[in-house]
C-alpha positions in Angstrom: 98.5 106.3 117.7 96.4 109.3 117.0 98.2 110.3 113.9 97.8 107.0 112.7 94.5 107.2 112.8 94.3 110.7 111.7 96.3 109.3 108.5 94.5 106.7 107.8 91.0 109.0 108.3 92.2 110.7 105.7 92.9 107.2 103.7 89.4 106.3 104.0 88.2 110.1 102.5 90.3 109.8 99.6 88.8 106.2 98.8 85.2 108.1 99.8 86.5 110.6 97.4 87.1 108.5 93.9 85.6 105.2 94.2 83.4 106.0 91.5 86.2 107.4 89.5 88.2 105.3 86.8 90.3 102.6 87.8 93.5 104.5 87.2 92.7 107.6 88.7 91.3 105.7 91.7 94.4 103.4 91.5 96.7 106.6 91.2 95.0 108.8 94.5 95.6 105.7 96.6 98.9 104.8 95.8 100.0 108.0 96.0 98.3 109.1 99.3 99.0 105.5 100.6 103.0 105.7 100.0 102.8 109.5 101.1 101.5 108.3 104.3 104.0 105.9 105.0 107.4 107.6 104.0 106.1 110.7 106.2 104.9 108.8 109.5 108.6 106.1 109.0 110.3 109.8 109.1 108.4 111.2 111.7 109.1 108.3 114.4 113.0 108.2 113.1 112.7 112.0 114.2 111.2 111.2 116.9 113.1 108.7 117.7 116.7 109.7 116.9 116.0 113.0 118.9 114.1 111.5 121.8 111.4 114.3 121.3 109.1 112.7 124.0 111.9 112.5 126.7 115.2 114.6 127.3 114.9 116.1 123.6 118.4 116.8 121.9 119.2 120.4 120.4 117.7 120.6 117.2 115.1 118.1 117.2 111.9 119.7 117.2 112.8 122.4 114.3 114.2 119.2 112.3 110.9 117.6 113.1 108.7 120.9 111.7 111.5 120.4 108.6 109.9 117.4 107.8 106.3 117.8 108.9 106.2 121.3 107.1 106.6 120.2 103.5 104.1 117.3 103.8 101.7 119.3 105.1 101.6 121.3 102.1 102.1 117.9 99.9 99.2 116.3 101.5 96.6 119.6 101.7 97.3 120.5 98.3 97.1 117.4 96.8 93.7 116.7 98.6 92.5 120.2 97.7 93.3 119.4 93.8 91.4 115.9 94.1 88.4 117.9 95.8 88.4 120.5 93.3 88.6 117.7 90.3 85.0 116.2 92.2 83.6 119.5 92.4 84.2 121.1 89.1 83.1 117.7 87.2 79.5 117.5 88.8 77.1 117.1 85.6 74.5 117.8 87.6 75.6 122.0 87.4 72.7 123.9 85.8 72.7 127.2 84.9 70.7 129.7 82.9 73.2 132.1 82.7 77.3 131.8 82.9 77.8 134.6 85.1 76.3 132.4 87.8 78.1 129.6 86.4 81.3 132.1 86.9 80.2 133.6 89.9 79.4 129.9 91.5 83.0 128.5 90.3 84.8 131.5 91.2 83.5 131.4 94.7 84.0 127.5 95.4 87.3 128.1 94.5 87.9 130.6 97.1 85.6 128.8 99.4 88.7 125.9 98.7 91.6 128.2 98.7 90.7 129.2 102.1 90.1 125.8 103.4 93.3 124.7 102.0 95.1 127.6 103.8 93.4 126.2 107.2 93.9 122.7 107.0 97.6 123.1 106.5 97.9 124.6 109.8 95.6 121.8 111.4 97.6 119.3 109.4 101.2 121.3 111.4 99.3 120.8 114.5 98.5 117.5 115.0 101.5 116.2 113.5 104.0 118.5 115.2 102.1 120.0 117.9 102.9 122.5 120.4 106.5 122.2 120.7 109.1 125.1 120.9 
């Protein structure tokens, strides 16, 4: 139940995220993130389920479940990160005298982003797979 809501937290920032954007762009971001969200969580409990991770797991279960939660982290944090980075880098309300500041600035969100990105796909691997061996 709380990945469910963890998923659909992340729903509601992606609407937070381009509901002032076009109606295709917005239309795209929540299709996509919407369908992403369902395929991974119908795999996860088929994992779960198939390998009986929460009782009496079977061999092999738990590194087929960080198979599947692995790539989706990166799916969903990099995705995000590019939507974020799209908002950020489109503000019109940037002003700079000089563009080395306007360098400096960009060159330094971007890190600041890169390095977020890098965190949140280990926080996205632990919630969704956890502690397991």
């Amino acid at each position: 139940m709380f990945k469910i809501l963890i998923l659909i937290l992340l729903l509601l920032a992606v609407h937070r995220l381009v509901r002032k954007e076009r109606k295709p762009l917005k239309l795209a971001a929540l299709i996509y993130f919407t369908l992403l969200s369902i395929i991974f969580m119908a795999g996860s409990f088929y994992i779960r389920k198939e390998y009986q991770l929460s009782y009496n797991p079977v061999d092999g279960g738990f590194s087929k479940h960080m198979d599947w939660v692995a790539p989706f982290a990166n799916i969903y944090v990099i995705s995000l990160f590019i939507l974020i980075a799209f908002k950020l880098f489109t503000l019109d309300n940037w002003n700079f005298r000089h563009m080395w500041s306007r360098v400096v600035t960009f060159g330094l969100l971007g890190l600041a982003l890169t390095g977020a990105a890098y965190i949140s796909i280990f926080a996205f691997i632990l919630i969704f797979y956890g502690f397991a061996p």
